[in-house]
N, C-alpha and C positions, 0 to 999 in steps of 0.2 A: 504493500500500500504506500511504504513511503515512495519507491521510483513511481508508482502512479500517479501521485500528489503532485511532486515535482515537475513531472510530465503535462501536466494539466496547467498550472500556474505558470509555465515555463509557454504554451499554446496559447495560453488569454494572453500573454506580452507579444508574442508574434503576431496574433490575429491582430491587435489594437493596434501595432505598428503596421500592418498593412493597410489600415484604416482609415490613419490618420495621413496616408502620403498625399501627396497636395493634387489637386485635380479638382473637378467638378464636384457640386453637391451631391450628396449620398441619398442614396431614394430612403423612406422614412427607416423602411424596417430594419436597414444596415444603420442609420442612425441612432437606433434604442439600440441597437447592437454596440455600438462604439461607445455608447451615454455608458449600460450596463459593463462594460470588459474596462470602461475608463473607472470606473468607480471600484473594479473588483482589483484591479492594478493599484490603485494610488493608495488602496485601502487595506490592501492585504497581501500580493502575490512575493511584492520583497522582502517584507519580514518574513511570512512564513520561510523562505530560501533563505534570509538571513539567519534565522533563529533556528533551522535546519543545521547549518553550518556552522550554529555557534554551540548547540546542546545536541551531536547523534547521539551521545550513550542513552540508553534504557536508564531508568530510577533517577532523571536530574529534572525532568519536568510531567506532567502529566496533562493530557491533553486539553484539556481548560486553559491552563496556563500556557501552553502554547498557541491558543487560537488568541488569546489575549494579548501575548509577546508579538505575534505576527502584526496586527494591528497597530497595538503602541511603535514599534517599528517603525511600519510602513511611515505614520504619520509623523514619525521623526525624522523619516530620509524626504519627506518634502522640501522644507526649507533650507536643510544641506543642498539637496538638488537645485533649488533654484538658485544659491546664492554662486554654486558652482555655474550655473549656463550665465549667468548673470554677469561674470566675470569673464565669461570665452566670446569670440567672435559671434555666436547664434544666438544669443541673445534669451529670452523667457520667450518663447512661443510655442504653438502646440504640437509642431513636428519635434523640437529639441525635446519638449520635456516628454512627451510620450516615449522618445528613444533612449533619454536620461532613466526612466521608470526600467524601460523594458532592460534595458542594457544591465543595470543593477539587478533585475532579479533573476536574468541568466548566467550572471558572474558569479551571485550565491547560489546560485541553482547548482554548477559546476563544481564550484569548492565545499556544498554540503556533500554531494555525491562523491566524493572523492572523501570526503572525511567518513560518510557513511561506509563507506565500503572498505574499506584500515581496518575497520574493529573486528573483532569474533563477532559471526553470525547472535550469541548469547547474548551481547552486550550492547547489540543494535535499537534503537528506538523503532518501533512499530505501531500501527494504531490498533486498537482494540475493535478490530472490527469481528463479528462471527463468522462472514464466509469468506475472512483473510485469513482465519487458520489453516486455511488446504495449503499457504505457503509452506509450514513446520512440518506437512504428512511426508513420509517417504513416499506415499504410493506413488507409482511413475503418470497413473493416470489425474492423480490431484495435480500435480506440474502440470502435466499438459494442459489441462484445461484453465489453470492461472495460464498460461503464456500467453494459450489462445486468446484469451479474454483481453488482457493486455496485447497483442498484436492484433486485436481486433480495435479497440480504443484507439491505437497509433493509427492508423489505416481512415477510421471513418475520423480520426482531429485533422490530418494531412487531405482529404476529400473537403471537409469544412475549409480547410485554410485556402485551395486550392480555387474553390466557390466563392470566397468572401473576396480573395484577391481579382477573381475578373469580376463580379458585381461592384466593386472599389472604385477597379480602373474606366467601367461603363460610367458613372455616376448619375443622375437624371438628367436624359434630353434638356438643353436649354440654350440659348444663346447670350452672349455675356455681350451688353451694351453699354459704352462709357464716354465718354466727352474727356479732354486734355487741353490743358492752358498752353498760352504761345509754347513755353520750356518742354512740353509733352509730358506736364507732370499733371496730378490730378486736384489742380489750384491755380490761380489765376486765372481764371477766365474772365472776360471782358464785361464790364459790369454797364459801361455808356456807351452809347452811339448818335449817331443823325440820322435823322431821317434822308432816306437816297441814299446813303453811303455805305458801302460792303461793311459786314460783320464778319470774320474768319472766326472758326473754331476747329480742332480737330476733334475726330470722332472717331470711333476703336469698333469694331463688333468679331468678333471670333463663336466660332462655327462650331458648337457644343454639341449638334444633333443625330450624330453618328453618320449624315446620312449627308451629300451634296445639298447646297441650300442656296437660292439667290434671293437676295436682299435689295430694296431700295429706299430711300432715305425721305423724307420730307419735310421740311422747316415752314411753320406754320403760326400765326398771331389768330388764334381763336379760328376764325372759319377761311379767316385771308392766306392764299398760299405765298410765303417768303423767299422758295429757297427748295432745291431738291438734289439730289445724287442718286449713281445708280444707272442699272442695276450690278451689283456686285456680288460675283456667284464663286461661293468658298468652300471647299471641301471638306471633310470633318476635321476637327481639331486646326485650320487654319484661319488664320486671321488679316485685319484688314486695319490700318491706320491711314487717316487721307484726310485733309481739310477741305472744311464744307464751307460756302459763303451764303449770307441773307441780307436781303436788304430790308431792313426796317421802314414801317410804311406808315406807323403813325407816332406823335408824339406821348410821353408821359412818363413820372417818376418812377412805376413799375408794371413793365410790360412783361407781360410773360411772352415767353418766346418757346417751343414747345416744337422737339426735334422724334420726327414717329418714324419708327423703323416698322416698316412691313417685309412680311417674309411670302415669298412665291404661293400660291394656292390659300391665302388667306386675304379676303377683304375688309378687316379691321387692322387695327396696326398692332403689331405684336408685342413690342416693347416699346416705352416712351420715356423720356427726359426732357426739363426744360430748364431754363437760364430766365433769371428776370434781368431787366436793363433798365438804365433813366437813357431815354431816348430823347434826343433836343430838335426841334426845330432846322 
């Protein structure tokens, strides 16, 4: 039961770490997936591997206090970890600390198993479980049937991981629409203009929907057309940065100005952003 435990809390740090890789939004049900494995991570999978690693022998804890010690643990290598990313070039965000988490509880995973495995069979910690006793039976058919059971466990967490990892990398269909200031950074954008006189802005759109998609753009003041682009036809996962110009058509201290992306096969606009402006005269 212990290389089971191990096995398993060593699985929730890998699966979360595929989880968390950066890519598209996660469709919901891989999202209680990653909320649930992030919570069982931060809250338990290191201590237990530490507190593994720190008490194998049999008669120095008993298993209350060790589901207790995994905990208090965990919750002490939080703020070690973050003061550690804190101080490195990656900074405190969710790929660092999630790889921070997982990284530590496969290092204590490693050097529990390694200390477990030193001692006499006698001397080892075990959980009290009743159908973990077929480990202690000689009969050749109690082993086999632990092994199986255990290579069966490995087999269907590796098919889990395998599934989690391409439902990760698909994430849900969407297209990612943004606007960028003169610097092509996501600030500064032009806040006045005249009336008759070009507006530039850039404008970003990348191609989320697994599938070819062509896009066209239109800049618009309430029902008055300003401004249009297009069509722009992006493959999956490619992207599109270009500056788009409007001519403002009436005056006032705030105009909404309202840039509609439409997508191929659809007659409402698919995604939308707008800029207000003090437009003069």
């Amino acid at each position: 039961m212990v290389q089971l435990s191990l096995i398993l809390v060593n699985l929730c740090a890998v699966i979360l770490m595929v989880l968390a890789l950066p890519g598209g939004p996660l469709p919901v049900p891989l999202a209680a997936v990653r909320l649930l494995l992030g919570l069982a991570v931060a809250l338990f999978c290191p201590g237990y591997a530490a507190q593994m690693a720190l008490f194998p022998r049999r008669n120095t804890l008993d298993g209350a206090e060790r589901l207790a010690l995994s905990v208090g643990i965990s919750l002490a290598l939080i703020p070690l970890l973050a003061l550690m990313l804190d101080a490195l070039p990656w900074g405190i965000g969710l790929g660092p600390v999630v790889g921070a988490e997982a990284g530590a509880t496969l290092l204590a995973s490693a050097l529990a198993w390694a200390r477990w495995r030193r001692l006499p069979p006698g001397d080892r910690w075990e959980w009290e479980i009743p159908w973990a006793d077929l480990a202690g039976r000689s009969e050749p058919s109690s082993r086999f049937w632990l092994g199986s059971g255990l290579a069966l466990v490995l087999i269907l967490g590796l098919i889990l991981l395998l599934t989690v990892a391409q439902l990760a990398r698909w994430g849900e269909p969407v297209t990612e629409f943004y606007l960028l200031g003169p610097e092509r950074q996501a600030g500064g954008y032009p806040y006045r203009g005249r009336v008759g006189e070009p507006v530039t802005v850039t404008v970003g759109i990348v191609n989320r929907e697994r599938v070819p998609v062509e896009y066209r753009l239109e800049v618009a003041d309430g029902e008055r057309l300003l401004g249009q682009a297009g069509p722009v036809r992006l493959s999956p996962g490619a992207a599109y940065e270009g500056p788009v110009s409007f001519i403002p058509a009436r005056p006032g201290d705030r105009v909404r100005v309202t840039f509609l992306l439409y997508r191929s096969g659809l007659p409402i606009p698919y995604r939308m952003l707008w800029l207000w402006l003090e437009v003069e005269e």
